[in-house]
C-alpha positions as CSV (number, residue, x, y, z in Angstrom):
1,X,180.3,39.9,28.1
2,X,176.8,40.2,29.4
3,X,176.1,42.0,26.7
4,X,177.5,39.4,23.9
5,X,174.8,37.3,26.5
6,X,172.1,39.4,25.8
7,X,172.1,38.5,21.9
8,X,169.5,35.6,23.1
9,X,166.7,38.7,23.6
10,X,167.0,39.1,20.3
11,X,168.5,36.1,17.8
12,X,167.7,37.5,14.4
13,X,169.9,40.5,14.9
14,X,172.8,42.1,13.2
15,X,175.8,42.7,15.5
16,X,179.0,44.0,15.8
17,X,181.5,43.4,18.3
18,X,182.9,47.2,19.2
19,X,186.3,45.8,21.3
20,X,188.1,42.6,22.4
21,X,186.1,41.0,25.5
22,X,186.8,39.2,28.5
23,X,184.9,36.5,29.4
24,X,186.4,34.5,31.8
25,X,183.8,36.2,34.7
26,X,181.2,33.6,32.7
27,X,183.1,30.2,35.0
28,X,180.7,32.1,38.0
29,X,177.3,32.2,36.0
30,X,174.6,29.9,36.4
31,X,176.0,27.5,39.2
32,X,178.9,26.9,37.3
33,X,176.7,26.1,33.9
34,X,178.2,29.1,32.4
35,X,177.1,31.3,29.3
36,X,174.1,30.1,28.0
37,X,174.8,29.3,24.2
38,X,173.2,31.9,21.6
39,X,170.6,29.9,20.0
40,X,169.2,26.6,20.9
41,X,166.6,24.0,20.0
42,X,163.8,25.9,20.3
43,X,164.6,29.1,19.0
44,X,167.5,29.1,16.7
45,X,169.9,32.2,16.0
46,X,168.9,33.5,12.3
47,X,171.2,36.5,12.8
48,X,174.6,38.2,11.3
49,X,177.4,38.3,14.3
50,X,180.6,40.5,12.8
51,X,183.6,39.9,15.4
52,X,185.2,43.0,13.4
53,X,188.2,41.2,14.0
54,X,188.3,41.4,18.0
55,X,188.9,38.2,20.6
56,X,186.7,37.0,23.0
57,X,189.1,35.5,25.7
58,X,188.1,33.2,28.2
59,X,184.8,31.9,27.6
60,X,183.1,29.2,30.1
61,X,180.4,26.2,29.3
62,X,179.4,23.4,30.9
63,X,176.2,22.2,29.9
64,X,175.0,18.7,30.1
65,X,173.1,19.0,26.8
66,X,172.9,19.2,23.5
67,X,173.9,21.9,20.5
68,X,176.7,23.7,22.6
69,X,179.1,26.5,21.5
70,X,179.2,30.0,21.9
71,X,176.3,29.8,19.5
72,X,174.2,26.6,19.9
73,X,171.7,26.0,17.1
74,X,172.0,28.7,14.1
75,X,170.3,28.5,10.6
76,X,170.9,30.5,7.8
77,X,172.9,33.1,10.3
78,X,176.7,34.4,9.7
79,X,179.5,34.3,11.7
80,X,182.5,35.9,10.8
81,X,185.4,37.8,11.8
82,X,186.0,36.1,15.4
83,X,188.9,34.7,17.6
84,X,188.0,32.6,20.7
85,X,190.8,32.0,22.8
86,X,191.7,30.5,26.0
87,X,187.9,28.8,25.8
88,X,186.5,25.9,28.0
89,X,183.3,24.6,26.0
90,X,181.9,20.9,27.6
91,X,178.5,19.7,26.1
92,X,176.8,16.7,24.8
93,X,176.2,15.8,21.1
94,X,176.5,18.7,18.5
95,X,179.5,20.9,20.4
96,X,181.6,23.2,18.8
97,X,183.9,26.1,20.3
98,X,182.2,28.5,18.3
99,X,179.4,26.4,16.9
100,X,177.1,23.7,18.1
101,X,174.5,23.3,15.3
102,X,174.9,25.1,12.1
103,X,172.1,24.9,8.9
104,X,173.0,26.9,5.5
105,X,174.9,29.1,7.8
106,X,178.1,31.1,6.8
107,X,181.0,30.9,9.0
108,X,184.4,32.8,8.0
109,X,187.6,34.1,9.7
110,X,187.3,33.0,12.6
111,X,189.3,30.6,15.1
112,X,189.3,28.9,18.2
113,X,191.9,28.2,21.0
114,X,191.6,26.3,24.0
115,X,189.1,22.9,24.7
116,X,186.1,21.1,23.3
117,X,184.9,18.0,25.2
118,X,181.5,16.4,24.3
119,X,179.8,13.0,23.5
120,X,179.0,13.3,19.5
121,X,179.4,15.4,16.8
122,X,182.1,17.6,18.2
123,X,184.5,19.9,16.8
124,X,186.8,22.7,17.3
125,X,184.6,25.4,14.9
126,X,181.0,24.0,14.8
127,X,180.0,20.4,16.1
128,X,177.9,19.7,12.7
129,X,177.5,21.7,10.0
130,X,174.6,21.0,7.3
131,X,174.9,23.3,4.3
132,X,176.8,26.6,4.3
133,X,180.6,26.7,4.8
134,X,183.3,27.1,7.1
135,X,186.2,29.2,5.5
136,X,189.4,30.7,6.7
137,X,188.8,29.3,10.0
138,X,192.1,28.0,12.4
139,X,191.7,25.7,15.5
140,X,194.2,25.3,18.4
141,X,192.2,23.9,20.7
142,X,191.5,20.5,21.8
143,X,188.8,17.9,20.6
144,X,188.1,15.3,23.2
145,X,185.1,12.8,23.1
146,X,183.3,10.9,25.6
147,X,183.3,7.4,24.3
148,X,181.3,7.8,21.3
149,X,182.3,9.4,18.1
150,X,182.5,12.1,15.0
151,X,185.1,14.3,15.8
152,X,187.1,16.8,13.5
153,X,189.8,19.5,14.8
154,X,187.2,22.0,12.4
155,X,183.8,20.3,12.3
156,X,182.5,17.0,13.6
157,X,180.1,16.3,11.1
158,X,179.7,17.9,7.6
159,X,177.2,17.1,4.7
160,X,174.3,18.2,2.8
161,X,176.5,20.4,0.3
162,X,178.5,21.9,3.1
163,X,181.9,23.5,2.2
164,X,185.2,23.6,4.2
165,X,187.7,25.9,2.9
166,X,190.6,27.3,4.0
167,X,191.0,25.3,7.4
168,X,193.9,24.9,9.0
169,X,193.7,22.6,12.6
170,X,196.7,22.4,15.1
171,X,194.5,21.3,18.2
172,X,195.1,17.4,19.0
173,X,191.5,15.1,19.2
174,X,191.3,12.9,22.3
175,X,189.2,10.4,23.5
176,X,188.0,6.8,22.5
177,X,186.1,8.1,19.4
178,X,185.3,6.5,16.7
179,X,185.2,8.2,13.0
180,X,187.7,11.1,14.5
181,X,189.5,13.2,11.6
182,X,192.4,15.9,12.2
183,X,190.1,18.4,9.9
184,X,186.8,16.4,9.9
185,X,185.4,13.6,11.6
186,X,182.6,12.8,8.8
187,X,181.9,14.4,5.3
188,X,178.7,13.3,3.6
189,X,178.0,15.0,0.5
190,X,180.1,18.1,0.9
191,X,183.2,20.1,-0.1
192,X,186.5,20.3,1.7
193,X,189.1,22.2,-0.5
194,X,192.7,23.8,1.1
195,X,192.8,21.8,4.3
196,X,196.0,21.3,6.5
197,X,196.1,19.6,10.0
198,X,199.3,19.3,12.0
């Protein structure tokens, strides 16, 4: 896992995850903050991330602050090919299991399993999506919110010519939230085709 850490040296890489990974070690890092999200405010991640079909198990964040995820703020990156499970992500606005922030960004098979709890734009996938897609993507997990709202089991927010495809979400959303959706919590301008929430 420090190694899957590491991708911040160096955000526009390509990279490929060799075996499953534990990362339940990251609950000890940073005073209990925990993995630092790939990508942030200030310098996004532009890269390609190809889970190869392996699990990361385990991961811990608790961050009082904004784009939150295993990746926090990506544009025009992909993700692909990546099961979380057994995840503990807590941020603020724009906070997704696997995705805080995503522009034009390509997300595909890949799921999530365990908890999301934020303030705004939350969602089991990606917290906001603007552009790009999310397809064949599963959540499990739960979506809570912090008295505020947009929350989806996939995405919290979609628009801008985003497309959801392919989603299927079993996680339940909690929380006094307003604009909440099993699959989507808000979609402005966007796509969702093949969608099924239990």
């Amino acid at each position: 896992v420090y190694d899957l850490q590491n991708i911040n040296a160096k955000r526009d890489g390509r990279y490929i995850l060799a075996k499953d990974i534990d990362a339940t070690a990251t609950q000890d890092w940073d005073s209990g903050k925990g993995f630092a999200p790939l990508g942030d405010g200030s310098t996004k991640f532009t890269g390609r991330l190809d889970g190869a079909g392996h699990t990361l198990r385990g991961l811990y964040i608790n961050q009082n602050d904004y784009v939150i995820g295993l990746f926090g703020y990506v544009k025009g990156a992909t993700i692909e090919n990546l099961s979380l499970r057994d995840g503990n992500v807590k941020g603020r606005r724009y906070t997704g299991g696997i995705v805080g922030l995503a522009g034009d960004t390509v997300i595909r098979n890949v799921s999530y399993a365990g908890s999301v709890v934020g303030n705004q734009n939350v969602g089991g996938i990606a917290g906001d999506v603007s552009g790009g897609s999310i397809q064949n993507a599963w959540n499990a997990g739960t979506v809570s919110v912090r008295s505020q709202f947009l929350a989806g089991g996939i995405v919290g927010k979609a628009m801008d010519n985003a497309v959801i495809q392919n989603v299927c979400n079993t996680g339940a959303i909690t929380g006094d939230v307003v604009q909440s959706g099993g699959i989507v919590g808000d979609i402005v301008n966007s796509t969702l085709q093949n969608a099924w929430n239990k």
